[in-house]
Structure formats: C-alpha cells, structure tokens
Backbone as a printed PyTorch tensor [residue, N CA C, xyz], in Angstrom:
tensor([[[  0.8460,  -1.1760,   0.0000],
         [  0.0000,   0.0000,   0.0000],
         [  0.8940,   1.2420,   0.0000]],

        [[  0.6350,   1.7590,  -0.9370],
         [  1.7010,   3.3540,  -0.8460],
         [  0.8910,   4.4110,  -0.4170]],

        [[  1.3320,   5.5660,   0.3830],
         [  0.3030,   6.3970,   1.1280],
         [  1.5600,   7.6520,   0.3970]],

        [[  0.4220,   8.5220,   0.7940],
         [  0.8950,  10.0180,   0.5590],
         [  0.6740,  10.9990,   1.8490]],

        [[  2.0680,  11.0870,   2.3430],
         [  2.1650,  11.9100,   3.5160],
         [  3.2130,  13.8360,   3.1070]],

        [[  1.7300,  14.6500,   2.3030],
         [  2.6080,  15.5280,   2.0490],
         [  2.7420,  16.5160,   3.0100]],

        [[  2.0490,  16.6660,   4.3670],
         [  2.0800,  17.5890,   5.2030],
         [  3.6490,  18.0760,   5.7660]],

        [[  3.9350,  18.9960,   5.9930],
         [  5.0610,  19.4640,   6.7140],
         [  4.8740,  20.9660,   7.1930]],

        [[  5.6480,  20.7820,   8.5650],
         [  5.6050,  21.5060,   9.7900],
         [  6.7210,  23.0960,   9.2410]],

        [[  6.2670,  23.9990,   9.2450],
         [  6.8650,  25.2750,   8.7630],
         [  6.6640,  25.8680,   9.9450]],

        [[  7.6680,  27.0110,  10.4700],
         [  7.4230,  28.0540,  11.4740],
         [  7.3250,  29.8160,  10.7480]],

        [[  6.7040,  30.6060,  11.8430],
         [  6.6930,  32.1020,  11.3960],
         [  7.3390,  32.9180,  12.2930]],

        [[  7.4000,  34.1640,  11.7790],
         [  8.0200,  35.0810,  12.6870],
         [  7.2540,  36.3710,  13.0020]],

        [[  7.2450,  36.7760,  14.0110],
         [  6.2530,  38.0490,  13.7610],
         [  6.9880,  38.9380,  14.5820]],

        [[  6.7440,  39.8180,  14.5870],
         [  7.4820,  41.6770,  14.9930],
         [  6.5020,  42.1600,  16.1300]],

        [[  5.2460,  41.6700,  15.5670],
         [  4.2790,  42.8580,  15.9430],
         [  2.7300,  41.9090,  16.4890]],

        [[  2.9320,  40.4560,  15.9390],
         [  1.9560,  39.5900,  16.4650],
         [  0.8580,  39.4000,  15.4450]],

        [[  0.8840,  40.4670,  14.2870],
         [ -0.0700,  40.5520,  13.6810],
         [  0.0440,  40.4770,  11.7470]],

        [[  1.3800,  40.8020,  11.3630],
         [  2.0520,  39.8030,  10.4310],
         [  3.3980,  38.6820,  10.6520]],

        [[  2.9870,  38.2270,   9.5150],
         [  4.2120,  36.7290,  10.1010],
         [  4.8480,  36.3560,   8.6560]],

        [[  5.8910,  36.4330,   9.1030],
         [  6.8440,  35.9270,   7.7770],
         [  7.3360,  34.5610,   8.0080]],

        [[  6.8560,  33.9930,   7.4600],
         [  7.7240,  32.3190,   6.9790],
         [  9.0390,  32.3880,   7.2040]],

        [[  9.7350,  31.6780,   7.9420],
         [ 10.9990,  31.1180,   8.1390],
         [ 11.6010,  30.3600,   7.1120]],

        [[ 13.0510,  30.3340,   6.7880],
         [ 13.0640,  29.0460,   5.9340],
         [ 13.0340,  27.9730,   5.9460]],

        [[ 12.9600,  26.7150,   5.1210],
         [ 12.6900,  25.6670,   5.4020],
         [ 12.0010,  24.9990,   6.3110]],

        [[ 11.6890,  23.8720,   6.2920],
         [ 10.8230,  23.3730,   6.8800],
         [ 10.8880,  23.3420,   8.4700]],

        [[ 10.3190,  22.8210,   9.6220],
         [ 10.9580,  21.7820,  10.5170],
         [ 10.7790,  20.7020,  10.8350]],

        [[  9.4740,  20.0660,  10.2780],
         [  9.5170,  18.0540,  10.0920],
         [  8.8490,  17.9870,   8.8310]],

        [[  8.7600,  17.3960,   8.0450],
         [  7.8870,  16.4880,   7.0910],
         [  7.8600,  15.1170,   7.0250]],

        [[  7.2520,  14.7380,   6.3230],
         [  7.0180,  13.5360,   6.4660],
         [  5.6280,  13.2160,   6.7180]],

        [[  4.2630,  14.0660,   7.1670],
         [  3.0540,  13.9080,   6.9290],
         [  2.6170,  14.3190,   8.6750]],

        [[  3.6220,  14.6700,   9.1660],
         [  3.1180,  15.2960,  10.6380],
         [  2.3360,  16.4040,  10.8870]],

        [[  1.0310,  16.2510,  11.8800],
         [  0.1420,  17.3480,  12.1100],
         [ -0.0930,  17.3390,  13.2360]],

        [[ -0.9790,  18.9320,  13.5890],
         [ -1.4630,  18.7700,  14.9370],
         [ -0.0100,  19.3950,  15.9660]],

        [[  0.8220,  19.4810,  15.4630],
         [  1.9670,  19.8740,  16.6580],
         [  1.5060,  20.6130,  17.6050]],

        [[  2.3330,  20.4940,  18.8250],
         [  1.7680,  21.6590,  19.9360],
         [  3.3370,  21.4990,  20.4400]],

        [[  3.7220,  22.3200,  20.5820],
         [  4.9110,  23.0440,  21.0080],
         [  4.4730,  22.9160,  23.0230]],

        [[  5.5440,  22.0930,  23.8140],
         [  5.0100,  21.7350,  25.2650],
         [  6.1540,  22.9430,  25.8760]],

        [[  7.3910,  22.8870,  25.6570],
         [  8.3260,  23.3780,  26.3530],
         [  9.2520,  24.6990,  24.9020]],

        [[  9.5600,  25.3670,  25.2740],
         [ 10.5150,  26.3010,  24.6840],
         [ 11.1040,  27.2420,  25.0300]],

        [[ 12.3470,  26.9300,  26.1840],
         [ 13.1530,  27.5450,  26.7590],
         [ 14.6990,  27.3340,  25.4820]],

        [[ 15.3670,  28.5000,  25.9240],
         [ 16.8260,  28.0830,  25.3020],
         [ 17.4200,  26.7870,  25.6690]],

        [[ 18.0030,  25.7420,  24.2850],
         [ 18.3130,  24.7350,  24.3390],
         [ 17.3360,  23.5830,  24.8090]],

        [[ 16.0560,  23.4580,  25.2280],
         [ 14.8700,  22.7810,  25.5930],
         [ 13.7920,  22.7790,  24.9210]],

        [[ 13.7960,  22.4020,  23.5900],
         [ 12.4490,  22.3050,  23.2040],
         [ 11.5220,  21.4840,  23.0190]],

        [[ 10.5560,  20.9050,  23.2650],
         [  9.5570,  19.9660,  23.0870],
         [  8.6640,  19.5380,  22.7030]],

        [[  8.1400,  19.2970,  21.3210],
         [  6.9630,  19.2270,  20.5560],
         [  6.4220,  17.8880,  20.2970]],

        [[  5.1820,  17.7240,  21.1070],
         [  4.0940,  16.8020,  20.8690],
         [  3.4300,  16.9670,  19.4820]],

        [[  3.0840,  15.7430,  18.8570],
         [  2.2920,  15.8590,  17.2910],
         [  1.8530,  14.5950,  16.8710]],

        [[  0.6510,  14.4370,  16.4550],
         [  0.2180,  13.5230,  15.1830],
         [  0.3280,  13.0340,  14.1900]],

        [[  0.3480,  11.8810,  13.5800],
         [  0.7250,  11.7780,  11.9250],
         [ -0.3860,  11.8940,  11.3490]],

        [[ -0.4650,  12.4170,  10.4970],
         [ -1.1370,  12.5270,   9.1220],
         [ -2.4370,  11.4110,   9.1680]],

        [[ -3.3340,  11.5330,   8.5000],
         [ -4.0380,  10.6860,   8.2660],
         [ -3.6760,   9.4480,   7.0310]],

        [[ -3.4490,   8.3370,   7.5330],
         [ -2.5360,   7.8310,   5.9180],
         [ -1.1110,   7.6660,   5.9250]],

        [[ -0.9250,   8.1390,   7.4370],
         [  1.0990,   8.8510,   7.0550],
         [  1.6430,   7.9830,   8.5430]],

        [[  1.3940,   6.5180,   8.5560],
         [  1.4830,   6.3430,  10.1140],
         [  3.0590,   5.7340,   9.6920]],

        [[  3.8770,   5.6050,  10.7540],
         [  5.2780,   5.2770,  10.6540],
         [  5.7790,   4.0800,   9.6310]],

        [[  5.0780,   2.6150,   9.5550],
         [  4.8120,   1.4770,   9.2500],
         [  3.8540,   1.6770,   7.9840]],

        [[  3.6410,   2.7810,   7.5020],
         [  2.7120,   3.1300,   5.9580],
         [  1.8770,   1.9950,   6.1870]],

        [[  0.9650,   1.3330,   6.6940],
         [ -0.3400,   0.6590,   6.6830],
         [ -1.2310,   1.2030,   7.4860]],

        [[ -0.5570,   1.2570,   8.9430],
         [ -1.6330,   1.8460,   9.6790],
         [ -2.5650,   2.9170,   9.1710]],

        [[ -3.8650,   3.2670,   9.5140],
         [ -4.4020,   4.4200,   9.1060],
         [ -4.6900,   4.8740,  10.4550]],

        [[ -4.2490,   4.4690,  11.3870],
         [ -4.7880,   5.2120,  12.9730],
         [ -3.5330,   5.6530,  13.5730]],

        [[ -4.5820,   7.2880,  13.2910],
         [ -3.2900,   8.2510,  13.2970],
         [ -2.4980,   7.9770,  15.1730]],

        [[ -1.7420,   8.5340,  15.4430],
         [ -0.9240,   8.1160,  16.9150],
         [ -0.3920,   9.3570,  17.2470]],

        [[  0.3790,   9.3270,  18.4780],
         [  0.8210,  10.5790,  18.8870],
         [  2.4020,  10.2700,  18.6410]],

        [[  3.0970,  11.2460,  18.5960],
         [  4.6400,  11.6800,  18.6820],
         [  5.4240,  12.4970,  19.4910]],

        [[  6.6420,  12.3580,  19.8320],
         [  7.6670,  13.8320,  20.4690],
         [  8.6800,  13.9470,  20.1410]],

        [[  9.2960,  14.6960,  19.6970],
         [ 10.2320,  15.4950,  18.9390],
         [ 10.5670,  16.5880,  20.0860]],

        [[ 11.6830,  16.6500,  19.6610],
         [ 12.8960,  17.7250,  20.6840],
         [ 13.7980,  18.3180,  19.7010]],

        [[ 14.5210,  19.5010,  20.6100],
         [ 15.1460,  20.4450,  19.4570],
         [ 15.7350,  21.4390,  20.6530]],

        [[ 16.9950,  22.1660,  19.9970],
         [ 17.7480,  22.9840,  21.0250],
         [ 17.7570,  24.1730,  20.8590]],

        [[ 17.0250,  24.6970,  19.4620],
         [ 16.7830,  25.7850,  18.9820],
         [ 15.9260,  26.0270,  18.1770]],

        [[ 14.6750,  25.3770,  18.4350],
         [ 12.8550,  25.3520,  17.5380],
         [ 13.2630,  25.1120,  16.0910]],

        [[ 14.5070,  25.1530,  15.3830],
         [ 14.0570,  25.0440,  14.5730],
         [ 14.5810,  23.6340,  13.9250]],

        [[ 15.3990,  22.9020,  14.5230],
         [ 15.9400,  21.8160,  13.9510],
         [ 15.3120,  20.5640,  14.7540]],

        [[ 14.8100,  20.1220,  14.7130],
         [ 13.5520,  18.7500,  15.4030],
         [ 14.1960,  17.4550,  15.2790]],

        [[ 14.7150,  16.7750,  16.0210],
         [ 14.6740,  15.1050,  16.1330],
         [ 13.3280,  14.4470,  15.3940]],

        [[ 13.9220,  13.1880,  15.0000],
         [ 12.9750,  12.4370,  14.4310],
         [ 12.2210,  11.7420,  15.3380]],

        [[ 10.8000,  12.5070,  15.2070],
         [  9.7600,  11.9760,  15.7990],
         [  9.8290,  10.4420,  16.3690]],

        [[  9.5320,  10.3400,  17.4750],
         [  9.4170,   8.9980,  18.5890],
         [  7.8830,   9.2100,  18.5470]],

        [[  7.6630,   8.0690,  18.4170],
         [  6.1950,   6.8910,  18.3100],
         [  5.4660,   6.8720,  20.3240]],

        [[  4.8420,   7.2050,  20.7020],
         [  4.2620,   7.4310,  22.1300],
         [  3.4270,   6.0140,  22.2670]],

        [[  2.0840,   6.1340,  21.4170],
         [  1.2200,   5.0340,  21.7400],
         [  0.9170,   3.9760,  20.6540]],

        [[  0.5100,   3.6880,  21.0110],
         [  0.5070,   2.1120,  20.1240],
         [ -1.0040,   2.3610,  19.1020]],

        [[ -0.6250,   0.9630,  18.3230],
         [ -1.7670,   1.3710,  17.4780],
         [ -3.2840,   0.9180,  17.8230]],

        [[ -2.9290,   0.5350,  18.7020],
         [ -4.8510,  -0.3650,  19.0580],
         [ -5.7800,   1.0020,  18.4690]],

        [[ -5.5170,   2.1600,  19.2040],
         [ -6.7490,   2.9900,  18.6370],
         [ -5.7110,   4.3580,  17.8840]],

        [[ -6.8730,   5.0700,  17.2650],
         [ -6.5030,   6.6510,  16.7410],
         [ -6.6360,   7.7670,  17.9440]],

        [[ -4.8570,   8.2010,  17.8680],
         [ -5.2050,   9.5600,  19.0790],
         [ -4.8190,  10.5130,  18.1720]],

        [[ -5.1570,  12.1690,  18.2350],
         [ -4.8470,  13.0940,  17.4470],
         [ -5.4050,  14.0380,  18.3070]],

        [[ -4.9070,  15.3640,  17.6140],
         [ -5.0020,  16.9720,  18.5010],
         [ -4.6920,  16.9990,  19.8750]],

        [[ -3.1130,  16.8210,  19.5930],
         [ -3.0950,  16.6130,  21.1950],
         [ -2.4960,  18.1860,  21.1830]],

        [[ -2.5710,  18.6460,  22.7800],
         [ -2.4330,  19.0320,  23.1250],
         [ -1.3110,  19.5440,  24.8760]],

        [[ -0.9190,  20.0130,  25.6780],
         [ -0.5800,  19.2940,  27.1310],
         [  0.0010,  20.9580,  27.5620]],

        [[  0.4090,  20.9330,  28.7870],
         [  1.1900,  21.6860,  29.5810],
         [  1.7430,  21.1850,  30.5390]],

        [[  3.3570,  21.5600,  31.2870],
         [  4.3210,  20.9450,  32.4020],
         [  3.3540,  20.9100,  33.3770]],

        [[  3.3550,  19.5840,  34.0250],
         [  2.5570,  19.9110,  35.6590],
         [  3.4530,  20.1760,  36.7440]],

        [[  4.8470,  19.8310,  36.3620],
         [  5.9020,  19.3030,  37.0360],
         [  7.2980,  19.4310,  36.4220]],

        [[  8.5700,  19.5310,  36.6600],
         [  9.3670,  19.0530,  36.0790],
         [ 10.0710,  18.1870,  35.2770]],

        [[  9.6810,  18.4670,  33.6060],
         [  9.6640,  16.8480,  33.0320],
         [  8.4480,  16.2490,  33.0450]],

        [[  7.1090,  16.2740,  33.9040],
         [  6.4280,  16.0090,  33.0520],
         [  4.9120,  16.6780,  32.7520]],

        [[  4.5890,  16.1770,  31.9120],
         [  3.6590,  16.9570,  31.2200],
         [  2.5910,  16.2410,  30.9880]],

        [[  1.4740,  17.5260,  31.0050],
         [ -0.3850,  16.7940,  31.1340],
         [ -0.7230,  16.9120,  29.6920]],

        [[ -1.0830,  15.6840,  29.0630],
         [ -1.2210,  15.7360,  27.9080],
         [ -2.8640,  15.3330,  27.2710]],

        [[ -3.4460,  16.6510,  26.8120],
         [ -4.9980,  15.9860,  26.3800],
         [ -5.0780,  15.8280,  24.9420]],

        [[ -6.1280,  14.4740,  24.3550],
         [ -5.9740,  14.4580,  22.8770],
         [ -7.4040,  13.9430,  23.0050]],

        [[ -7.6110,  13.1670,  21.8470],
         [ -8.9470,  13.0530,  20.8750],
         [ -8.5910,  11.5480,  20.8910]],

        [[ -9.3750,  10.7860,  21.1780],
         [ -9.4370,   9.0530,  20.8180],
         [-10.1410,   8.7770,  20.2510]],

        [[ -9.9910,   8.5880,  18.6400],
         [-11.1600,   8.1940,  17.7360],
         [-11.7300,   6.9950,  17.8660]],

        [[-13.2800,   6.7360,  17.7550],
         [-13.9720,   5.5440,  18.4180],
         [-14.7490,   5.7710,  16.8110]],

        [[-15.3970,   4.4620,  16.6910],
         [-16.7960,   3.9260,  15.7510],
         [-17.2430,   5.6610,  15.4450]],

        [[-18.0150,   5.2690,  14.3690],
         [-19.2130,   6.2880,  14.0260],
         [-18.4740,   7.6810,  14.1970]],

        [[-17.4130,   7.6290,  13.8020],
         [-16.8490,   9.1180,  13.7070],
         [-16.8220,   9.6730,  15.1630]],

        [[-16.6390,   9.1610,  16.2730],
         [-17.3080,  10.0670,  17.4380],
         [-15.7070,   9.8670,  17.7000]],

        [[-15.4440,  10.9520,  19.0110],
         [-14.4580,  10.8930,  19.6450],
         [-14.3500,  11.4590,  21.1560]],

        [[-14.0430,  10.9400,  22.3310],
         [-13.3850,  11.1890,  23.2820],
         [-12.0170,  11.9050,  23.4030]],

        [[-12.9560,  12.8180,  24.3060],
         [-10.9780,  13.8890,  24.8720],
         [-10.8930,  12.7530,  25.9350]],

        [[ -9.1470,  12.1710,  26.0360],
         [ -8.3020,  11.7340,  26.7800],
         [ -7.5190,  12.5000,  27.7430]],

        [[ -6.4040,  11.9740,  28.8270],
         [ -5.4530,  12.3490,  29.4930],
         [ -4.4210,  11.5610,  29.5600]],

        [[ -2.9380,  11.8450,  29.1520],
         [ -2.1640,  11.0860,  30.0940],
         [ -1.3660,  11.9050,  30.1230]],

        [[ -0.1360,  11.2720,  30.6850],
         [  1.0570,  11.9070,  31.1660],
         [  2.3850,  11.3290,  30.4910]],

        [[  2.9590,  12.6420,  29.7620],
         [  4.5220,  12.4610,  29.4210],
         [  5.6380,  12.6950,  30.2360]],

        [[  6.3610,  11.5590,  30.2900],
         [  7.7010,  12.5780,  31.5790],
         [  8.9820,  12.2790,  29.9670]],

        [[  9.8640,  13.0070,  30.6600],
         [ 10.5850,  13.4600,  29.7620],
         [ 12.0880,  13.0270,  31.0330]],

        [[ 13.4410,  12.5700,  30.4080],
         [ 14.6660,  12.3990,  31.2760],
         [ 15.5650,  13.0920,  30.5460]],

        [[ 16.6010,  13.7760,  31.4330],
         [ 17.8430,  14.4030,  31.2650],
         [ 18.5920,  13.0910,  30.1670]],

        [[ 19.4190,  13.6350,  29.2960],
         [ 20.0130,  12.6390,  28.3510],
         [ 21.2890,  12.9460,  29.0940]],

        [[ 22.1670,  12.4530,  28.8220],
         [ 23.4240,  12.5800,  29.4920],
         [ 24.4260,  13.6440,  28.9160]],

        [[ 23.9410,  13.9900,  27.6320],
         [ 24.7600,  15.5280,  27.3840],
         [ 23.9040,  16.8200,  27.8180]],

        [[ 22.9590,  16.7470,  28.7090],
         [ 22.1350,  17.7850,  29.0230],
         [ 20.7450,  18.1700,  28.6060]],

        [[ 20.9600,  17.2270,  26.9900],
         [ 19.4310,  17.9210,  26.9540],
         [ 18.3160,  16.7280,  26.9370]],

        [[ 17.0390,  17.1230,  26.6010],
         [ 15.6950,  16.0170,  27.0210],
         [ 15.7790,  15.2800,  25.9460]],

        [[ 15.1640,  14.0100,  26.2490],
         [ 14.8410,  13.0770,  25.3930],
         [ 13.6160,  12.5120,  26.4060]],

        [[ 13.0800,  11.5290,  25.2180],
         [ 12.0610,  11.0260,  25.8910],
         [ 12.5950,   9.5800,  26.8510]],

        [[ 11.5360,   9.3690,  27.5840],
         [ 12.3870,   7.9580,  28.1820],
         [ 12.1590,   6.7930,  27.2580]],

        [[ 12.9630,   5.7250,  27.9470],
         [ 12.9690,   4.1850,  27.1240],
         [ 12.1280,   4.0860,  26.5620]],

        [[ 10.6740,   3.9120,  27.4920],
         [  9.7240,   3.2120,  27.4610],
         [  8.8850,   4.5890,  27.6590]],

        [[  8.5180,   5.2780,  26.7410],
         [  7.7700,   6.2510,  26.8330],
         [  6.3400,   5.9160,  26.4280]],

        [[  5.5640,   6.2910,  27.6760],
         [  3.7990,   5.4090,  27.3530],
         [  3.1990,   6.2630,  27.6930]],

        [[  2.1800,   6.9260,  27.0320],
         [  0.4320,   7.7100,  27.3440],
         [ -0.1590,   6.7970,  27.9670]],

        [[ -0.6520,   7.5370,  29.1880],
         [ -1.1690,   6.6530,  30.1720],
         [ -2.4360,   7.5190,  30.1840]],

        [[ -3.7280,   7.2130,  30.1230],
         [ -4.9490,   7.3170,  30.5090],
         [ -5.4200,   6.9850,  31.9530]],

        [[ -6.8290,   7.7620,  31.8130],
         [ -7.2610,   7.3830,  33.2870],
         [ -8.3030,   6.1660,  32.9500]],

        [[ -8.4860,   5.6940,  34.2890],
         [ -9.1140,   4.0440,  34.2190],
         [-10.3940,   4.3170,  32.8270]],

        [[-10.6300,   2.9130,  32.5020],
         [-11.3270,   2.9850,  31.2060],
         [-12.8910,   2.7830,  31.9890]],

        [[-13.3640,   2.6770,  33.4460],
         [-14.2790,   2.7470,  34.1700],
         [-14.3880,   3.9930,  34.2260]],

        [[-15.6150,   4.5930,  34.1650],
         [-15.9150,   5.9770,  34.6400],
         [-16.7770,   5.9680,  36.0120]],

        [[-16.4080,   6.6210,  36.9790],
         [-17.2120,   6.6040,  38.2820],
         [-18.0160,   7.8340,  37.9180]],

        [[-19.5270,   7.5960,  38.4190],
         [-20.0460,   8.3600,  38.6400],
         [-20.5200,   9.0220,  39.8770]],

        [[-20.4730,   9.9660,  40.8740],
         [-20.8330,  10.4560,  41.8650],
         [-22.3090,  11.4770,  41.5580]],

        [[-22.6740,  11.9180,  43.1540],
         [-23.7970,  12.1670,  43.1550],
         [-23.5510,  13.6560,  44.0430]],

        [[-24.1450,  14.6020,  43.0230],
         [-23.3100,  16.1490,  44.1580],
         [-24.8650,  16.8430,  44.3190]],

        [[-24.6450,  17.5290,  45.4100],
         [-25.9990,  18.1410,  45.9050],
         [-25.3770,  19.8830,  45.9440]],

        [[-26.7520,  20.7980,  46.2140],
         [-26.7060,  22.4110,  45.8770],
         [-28.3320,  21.9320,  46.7220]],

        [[-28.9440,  22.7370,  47.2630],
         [-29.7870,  22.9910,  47.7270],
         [-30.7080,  21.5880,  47.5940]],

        [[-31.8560,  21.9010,  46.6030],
         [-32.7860,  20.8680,  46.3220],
         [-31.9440,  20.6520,  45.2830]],

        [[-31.1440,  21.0870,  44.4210],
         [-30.3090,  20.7000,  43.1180],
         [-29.3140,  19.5730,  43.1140]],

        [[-29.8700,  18.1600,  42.6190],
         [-28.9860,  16.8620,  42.5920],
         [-28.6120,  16.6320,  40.9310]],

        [[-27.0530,  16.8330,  41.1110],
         [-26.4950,  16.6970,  39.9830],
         [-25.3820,  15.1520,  39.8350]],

        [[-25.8170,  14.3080,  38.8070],
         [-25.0270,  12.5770,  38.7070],
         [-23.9240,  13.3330,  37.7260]],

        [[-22.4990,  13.3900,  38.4120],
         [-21.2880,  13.9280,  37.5900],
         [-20.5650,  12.9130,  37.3680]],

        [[-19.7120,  12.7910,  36.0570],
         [-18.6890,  11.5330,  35.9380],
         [-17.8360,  12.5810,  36.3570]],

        [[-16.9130,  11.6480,  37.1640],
         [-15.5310,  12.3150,  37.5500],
         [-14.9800,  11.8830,  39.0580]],

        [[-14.3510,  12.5900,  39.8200],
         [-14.2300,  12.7280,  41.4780],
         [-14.3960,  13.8140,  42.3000]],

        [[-14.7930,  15.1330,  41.4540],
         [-14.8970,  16.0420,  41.9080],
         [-16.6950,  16.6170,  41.7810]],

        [[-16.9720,  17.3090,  42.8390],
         [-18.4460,  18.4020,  42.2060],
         [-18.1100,  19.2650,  41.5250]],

        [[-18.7810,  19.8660,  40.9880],
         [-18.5750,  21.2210,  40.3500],
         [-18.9190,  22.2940,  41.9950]],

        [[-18.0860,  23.5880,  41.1970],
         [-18.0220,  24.7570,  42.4380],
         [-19.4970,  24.5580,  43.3020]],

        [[-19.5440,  24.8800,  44.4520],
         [-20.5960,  25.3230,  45.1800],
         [-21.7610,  23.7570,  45.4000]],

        [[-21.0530,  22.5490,  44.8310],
         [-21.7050,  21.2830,  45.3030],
         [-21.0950,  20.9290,  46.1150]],

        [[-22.1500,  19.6490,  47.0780],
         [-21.2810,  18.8450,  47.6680],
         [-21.5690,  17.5450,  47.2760]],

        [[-20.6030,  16.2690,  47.8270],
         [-20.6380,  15.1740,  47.2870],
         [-21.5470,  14.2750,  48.4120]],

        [[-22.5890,  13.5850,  47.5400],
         [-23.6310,  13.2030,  48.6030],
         [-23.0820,  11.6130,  49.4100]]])
C-alpha cells in the first residue's frame, strides 16, 4: 500500500503579532500534524504531534498516533518517537508541564461512528546525558481508568449525577 504523507511543519516570525513571515525551510515532514509546542526555553524544546491521516510510521496503519520530537533551537527537530501504540486513533493533542519533566497531555481518541473522546495522560521526559531532554525508554500515554465513576453532588434541592471525582463549584458530594 503506498500512502501520501505531504504535510510538513513550517514556522513564522512576527514583529508585531499581527504579520508573520515564513521562516526558511521546513521543521519536520514527512506527513506530521497537529503539533503543539510543550516546552521552549533556550536549548529545551519539546513538541508533541500527530501523523497525518494515511502517514502512520509502518505506511499501513491508518490510525493516526501521537509523537515527540525535541530540538535545542525550535528550529531543527529530532525524528519523531512513536508514544502510543496502534490499538486505537489519538490526534489533537495538546498538554502543559505539571511538574518538572512532566507533562499533562490531552488528545482526541477516535472511536466507531466518527465520534471521539478527549483523553489524558502523562509524558515525563529524562535528562540525556549531554544535558538535553529526550524522551524515556519506554515512553507510554497513560490514561485514566477505562471505568468511569459516577458520583452524586448536591446544591440545595439541586442533585447533579457527575462523571468524575470532583463536584462542580458550590456542590457537595452526597
């Protein structure tokens, strides 16, 4: 099966926030989308991303997956590392540091009938031994349990059945 992965990742520059000039050249191709830029300090950079629809590492898969890529100066990117496996399609991810190294990461889990679930897991990231990040060995998106608890939160006469562990503001948990 031959696939066509023409997407590629370009950066801009802006002065003023409100025009942007293209940089040169690229910074990944290969059919990567969805990037979200996690970390970008000098010499630390960290970009979470998707493949392509069609563009999965192994050219058969069609369920797109997540990636991370690192870089010491935004514009030169390591070759994308593979996060989750293929059982299902994750895409649009997104995340921010909770912690040092690691990071809260939300995406899209494509299910049947076009529908999709926002996810959570967590990326940690290790010191490489010349200083800068890489991902670890065994780098895994971890979700929360595939059980959803439901609780029962009260407001006056107002009984609200929430999935989660928390009430919303100004409930309590019955």
């Amino acid at each position: 099966m031959t696939t066509s992965c023409p997407e590629k990742v370009a950066s801009y520059i802006s002065t003023d926030g409100i025009t942007f000039t293209k940089e040169s050249g690229w910074r990944l191709e290969g059919g990567y989308v969805d990037t979200e830029v996690l970390r970008a300090k000098d010499g630390e950079w960290l970009m979470i991303m998707a493949d392509g629809p069609g563009c999965p590492a192994g050219g058969s898969r069609k369920l797109q997956q997540l990636y991370v890529s690192t870089s010491t100066d935004g514009l030169s990117w390591s070759k994308p590392q593979v996060l989750t496996n293929a059982s299902q399609g994750r895409l649009d991810p997104t995340g921010y540091e909770v912690s040092t190294n690691v990071f809260r990461i939300y995406y899209a889990l494509g299910e049947a009938n076009n529908t999709y679930t926002l996810k959570r897991a967590a990326l940690r990231i290790k010191e490489t031994p010349a200083g800068s990040i890489g991902v670890t060995n065994t780098p895994k998106a971890t979700t929360p349990s595939s059980k959803s608890k439901t609780i029962t939160c009260v407001k006056g006469k107002t009984v609200k059945k929430v999935t989660g562990t928390k009430c919303p503001k100004g409930f309590t948990k019955k």
